[in-house]
C-alpha positions as CSV (number, residue, x, y, z in Angstrom):
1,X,-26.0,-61.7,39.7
2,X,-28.0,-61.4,36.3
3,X,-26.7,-63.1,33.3
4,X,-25.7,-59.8,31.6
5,X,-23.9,-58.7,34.6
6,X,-22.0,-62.0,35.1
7,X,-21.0,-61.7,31.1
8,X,-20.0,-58.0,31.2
9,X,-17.9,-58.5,34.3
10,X,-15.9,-61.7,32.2
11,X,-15.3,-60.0,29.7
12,X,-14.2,-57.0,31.7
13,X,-12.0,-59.2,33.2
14,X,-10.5,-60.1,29.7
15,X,-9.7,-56.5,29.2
16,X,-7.9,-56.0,32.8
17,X,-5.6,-59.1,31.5
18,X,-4.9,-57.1,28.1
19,X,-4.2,-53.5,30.1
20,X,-1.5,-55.5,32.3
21,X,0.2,-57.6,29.6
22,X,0.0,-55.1,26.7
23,X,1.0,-52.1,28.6
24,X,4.4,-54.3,29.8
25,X,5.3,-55.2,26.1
26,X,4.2,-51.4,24.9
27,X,6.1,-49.9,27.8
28,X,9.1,-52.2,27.3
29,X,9.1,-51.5,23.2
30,X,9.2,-47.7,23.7
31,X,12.3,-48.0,27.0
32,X,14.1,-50.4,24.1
33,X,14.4,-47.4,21.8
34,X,14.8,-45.1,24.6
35,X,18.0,-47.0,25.9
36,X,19.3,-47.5,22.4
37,X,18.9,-43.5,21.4
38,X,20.7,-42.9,25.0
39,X,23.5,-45.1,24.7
40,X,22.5,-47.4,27.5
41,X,21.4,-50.1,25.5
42,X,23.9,-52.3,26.9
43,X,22.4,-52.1,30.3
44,X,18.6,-53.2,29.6
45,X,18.2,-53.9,26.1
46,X,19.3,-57.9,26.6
47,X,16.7,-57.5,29.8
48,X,14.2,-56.3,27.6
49,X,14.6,-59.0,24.7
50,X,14.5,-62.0,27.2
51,X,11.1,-60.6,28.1
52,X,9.7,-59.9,24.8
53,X,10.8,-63.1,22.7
54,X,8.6,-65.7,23.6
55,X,4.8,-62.8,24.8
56,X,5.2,-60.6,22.0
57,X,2.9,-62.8,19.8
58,X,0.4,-63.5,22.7
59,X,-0.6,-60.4,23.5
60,X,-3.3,-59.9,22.1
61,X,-4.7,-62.7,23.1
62,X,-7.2,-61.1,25.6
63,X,-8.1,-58.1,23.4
64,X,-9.8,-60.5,20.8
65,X,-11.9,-62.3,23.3
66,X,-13.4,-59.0,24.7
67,X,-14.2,-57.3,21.0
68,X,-15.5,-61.0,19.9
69,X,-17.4,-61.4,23.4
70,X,-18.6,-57.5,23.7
71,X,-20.4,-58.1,20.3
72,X,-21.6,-60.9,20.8
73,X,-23.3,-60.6,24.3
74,X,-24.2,-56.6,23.4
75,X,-25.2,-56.6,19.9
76,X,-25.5,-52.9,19.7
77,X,-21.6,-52.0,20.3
78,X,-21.0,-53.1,16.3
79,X,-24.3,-50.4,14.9
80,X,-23.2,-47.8,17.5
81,X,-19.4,-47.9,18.5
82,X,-18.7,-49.3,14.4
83,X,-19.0,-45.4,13.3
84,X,-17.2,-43.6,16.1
85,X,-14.6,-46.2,16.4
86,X,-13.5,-46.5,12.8
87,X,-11.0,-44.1,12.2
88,X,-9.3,-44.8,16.0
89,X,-9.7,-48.8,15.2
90,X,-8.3,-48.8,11.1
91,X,-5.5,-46.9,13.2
92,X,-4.8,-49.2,15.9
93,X,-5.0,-52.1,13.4
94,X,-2.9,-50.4,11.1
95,X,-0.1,-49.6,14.1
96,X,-0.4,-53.2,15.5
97,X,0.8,-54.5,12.0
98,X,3.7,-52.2,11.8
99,X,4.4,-53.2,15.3
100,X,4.5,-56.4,14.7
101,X,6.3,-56.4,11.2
102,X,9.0,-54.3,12.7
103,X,9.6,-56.5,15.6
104,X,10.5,-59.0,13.6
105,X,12.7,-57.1,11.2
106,X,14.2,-55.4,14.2
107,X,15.3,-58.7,16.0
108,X,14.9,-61.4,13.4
109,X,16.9,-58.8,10.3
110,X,20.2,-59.5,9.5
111,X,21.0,-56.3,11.1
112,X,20.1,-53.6,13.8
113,X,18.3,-51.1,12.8
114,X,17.3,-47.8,15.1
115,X,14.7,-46.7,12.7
116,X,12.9,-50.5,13.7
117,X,13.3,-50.1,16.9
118,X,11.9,-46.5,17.3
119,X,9.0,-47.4,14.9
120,X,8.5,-50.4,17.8
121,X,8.7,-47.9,20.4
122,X,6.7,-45.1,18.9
123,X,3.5,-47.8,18.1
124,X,3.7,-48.6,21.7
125,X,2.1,-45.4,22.8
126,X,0.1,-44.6,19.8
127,X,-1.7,-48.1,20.6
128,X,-3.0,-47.3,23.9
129,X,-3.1,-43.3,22.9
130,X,-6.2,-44.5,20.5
131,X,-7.2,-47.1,22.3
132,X,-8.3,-45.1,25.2
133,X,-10.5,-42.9,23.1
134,X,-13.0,-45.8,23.3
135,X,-12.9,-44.7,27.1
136,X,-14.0,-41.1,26.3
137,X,-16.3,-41.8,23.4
138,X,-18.4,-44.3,26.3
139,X,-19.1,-41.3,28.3
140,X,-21.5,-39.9,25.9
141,X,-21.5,-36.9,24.1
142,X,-19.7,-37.5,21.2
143,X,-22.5,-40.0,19.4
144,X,-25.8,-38.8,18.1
145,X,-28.6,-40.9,16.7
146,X,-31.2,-39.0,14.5
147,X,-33.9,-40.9,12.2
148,X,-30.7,-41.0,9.2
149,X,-28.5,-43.0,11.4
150,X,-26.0,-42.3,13.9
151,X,-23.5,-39.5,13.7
152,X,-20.1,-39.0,15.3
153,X,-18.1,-35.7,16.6
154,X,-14.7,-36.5,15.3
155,X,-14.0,-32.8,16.4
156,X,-15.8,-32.8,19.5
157,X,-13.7,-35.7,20.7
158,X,-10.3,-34.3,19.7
159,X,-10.7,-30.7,20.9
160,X,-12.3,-32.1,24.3
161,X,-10.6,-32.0,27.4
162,X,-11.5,-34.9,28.9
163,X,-9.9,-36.7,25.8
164,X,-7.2,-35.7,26.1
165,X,-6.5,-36.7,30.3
166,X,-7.9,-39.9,29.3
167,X,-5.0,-40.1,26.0
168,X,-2.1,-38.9,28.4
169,X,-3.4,-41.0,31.2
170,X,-3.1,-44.3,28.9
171,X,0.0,-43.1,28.3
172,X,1.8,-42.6,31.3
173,X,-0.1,-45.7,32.9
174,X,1.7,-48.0,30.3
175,X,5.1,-46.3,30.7
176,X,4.5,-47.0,34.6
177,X,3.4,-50.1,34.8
178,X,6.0,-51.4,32.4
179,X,8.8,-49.9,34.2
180,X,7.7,-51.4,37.9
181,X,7.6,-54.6,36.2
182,X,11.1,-54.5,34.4
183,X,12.2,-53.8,37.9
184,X,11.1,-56.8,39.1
185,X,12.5,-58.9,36.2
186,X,15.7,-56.7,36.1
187,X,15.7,-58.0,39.9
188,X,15.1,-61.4,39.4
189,X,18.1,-61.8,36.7
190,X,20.0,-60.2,39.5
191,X,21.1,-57.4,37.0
192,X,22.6,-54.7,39.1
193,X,23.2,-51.9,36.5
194,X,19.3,-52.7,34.9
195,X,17.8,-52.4,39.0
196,X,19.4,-49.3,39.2
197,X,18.6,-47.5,35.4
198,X,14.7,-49.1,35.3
199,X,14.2,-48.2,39.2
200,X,14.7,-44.6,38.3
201,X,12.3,-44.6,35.3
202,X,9.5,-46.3,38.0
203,X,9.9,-43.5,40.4
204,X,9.5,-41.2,37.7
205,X,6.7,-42.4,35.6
206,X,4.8,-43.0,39.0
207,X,4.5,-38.9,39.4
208,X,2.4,-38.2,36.0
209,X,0.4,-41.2,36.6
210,X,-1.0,-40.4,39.7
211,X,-1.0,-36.8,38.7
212,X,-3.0,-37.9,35.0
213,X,-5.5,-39.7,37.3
214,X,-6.1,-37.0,39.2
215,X,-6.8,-34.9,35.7
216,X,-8.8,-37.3,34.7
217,X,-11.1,-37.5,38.0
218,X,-11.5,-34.0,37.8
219,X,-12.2,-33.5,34.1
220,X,-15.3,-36.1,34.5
221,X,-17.4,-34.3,36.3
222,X,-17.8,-31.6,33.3
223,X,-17.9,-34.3,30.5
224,X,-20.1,-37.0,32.5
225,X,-21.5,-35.4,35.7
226,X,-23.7,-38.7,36.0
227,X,-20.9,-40.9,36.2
228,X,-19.0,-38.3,38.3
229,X,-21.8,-39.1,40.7
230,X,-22.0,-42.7,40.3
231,X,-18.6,-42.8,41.9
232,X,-19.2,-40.0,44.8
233,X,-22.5,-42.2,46.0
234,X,-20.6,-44.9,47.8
235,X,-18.5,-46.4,45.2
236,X,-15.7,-43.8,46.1
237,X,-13.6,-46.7,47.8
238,X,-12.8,-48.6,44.8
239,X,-9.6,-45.5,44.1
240,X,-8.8,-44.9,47.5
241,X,-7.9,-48.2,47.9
242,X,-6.5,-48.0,44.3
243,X,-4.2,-44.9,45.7
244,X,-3.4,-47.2,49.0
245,X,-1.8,-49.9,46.4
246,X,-0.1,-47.3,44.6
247,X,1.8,-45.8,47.7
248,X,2.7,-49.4,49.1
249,X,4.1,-50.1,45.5
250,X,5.9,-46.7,45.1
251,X,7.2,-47.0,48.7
252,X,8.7,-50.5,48.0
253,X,10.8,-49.1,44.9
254,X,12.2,-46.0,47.2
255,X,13.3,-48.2,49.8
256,X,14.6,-50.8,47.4
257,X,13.5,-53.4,48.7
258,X,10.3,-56.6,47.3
259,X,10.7,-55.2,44.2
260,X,7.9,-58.6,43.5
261,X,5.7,-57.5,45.6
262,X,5.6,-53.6,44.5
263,X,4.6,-55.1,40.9
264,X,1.9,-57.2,42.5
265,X,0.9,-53.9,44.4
266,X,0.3,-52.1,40.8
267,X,-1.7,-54.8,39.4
268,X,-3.7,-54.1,42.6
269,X,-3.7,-50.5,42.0
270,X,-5.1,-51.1,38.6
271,X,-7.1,-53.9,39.3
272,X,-9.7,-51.5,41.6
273,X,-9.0,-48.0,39.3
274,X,-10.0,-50.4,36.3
275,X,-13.1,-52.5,38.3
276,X,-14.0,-49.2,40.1
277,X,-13.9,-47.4,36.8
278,X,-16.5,-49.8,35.0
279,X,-18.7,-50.2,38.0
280,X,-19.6,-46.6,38.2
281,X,-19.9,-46.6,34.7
282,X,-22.9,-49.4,34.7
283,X,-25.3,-50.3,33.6
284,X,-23.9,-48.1,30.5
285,X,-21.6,-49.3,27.7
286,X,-22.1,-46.1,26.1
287,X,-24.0,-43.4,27.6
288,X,-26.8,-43.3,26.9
289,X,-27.8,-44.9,24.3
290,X,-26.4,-49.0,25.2
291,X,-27.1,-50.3,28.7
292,X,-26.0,-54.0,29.8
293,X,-30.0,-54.3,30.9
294,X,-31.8,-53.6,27.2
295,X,-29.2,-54.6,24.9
296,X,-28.4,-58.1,25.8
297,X,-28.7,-60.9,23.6
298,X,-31.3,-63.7,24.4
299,X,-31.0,-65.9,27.5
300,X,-29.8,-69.0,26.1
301,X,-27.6,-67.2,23.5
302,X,-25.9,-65.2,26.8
303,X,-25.5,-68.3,28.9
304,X,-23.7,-70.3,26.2
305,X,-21.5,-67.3,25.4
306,X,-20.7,-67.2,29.5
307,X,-19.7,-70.7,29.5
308,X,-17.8,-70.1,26.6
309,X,-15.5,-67.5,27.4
310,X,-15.6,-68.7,31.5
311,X,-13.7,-72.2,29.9
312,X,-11.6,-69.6,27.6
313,X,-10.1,-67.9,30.5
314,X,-9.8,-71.0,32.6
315,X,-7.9,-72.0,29.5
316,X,-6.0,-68.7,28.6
317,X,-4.9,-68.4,32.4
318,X,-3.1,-71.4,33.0
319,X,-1.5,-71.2,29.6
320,X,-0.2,-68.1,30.3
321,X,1.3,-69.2,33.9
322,X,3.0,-71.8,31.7
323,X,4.9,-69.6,29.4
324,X,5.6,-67.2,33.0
325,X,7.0,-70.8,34.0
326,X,9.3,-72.1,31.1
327,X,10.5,-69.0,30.3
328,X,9.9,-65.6,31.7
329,X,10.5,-66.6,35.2
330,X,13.2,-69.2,34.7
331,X,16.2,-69.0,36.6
332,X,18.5,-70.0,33.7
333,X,16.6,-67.7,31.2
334,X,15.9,-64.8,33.1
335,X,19.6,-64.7,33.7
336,X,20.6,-64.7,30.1
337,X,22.5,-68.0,30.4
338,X,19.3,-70.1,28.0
339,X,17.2,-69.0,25.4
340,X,13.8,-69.6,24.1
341,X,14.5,-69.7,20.8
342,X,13.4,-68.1,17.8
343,X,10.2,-68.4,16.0
């Protein structure tokens, strides 16, 4: 494996960490203001406040090391992605501070608001809805370079297709995989009446995800035939066995039964969707004017910047299993009956 392989497939790694743990908290903001507008926030909300208390300020932990690794290792990314992605990104940026302002005013106020906690909820699918546009914008087709610089389609991109699978997809996938783990925890605190409301939202969100993916297969081959390709030539097995984890998973939540081990089958279903997905896509970062081959820092700049972020994840990993350990998966806290405190 070549250095610029080894580094692209870190930081990838970084950004399989941030689709898990971000799409739980998005997922579980947006089900806190659906359960308070429904009148069943009695049943989950308390669920749903254990969980978020002591991640919500870690989450983006793993975002920043990919956007600070993919610039560094890939120079190019900041002179080509820096003009398509700056209206998407000033919005993301823009929606993480309001989600995180609102958080706090929402739990830490004096008193409940609905209008906090739908402004909570609502940035938790906006988030990932502009986030994914990254996703479309790699494909190619929406950046031109010309000797005065390089020009995006703003319009191109929002009247495509393609974009729009990919937004709904991000969408859906968050709501999904946020649900199948609140079933899980829901389990674990041995919370009857949550088991049986968040089981039903898994079962449901589990039908537009598979059927977004399947929009999304199909609406590749007219936006990126050569990546369309990529994936027919042999590298097809990365989503079947992707579409094997997600039937174990869903078939463990209709039978009601290892609830634990139908999460762990989703983080498998997105583990080789998401490692399939960039695979096919190499040796492009975006199509076709950044490839992992020609845009690569120098040798002893990518090593270092391997070790680096090699010793941040063997950091950030155990750390993380540390807060799963005190708190999240705590008997005496899952169950409600100890608290982490407030920051």
């Amino acid at each position: 494996m070549q250095i610029q392989e080894l580094g692209i497939a870190v930081l990838w790694t970084f950004l399989y960490g941030y689709l898990i743990v971000a799409s739980i908290d998005f997922g579980a903001g947006f089900f806190a203001f659906y359960s308070k507008y429904t009148k069943r926030d009695q049943k989950i909300n308390r669920l749903i406040q254990r969980y978020l208390s002591p991640t919500w300020e870690v989450t983006n932990v793993f975002f920043v090391f990919f956007f600070v690794g993919i610039v560094g290792f890939f120079p190019d990314t900041a002179y080509y992605y820096g003009t398509a992605l700056l209206v998407p990104a000033s919005v993301v940026l823009i929606l993480l501070a309001i989600r995180g302002s609102f958080y706090a005013f929402a739990n830490y106020g004096s008193k409940e608001s609905t209008f906090y906690v739908f402004l909570y909820g609502a940035t938790g699918l906006l988030i990932p809805a502009a986030m994914s546009t990254v996703l479309t914008v790699s494909q190619g087709g929406f950046i031109n370079e010309t000797e005065s610089g390089v020009f995006f389609d703003g319009l191109k991109l929002f009247t495509n297709f393609y974009s729009w699978t990919v937004v709904i997809l991000a969408i859906v996938s968050v709501l999904y995989i946020s649900a199948m783990f609140l079933l899980f925890y829901a389990d674990k605190a041995r919370d009857v009446e949550a088991v049986g409301l968040v089981r039903k939202w898994a079962l449901f969100w589990s039908v537009p995800t598979i059927l977004a993916s399947g929009l999304v297969f199909f609406g590749l081959k007219s936006q990126a035939a050569w990546h369309y390709e990529s994936i027919l030539a042999g590298n097809w097995w990365w989503f079947a066995a992707s579409f094997v984890f997600f039937i174990i998973a869903v078939s463990f939540v209709y039978l009601k039964r290892n609830y634990g081990i139908a999460f762990l089958m989703v983080m498998g279903q997105f583990f080789m969707a998401w490692f399939g997905y960039g695979y096919t896509h190499l040796p492009y970062i975006l199509y076709p004017y950044i490839d992992i081959n020609g845009s690569v820092v120098n040798e002893s700049m990518a090593i270092a910047l391997v070790i680096v972020f090699i010793l941040g994840l063997l950091l950030l990993v155990p750390a993380l299993y540390l807060l799963l350990r005190l708190f999240l998966f705590d008997n005496d806290y899952v169950r409600g009956t100890r608290s982490s405190g407030k920051a």
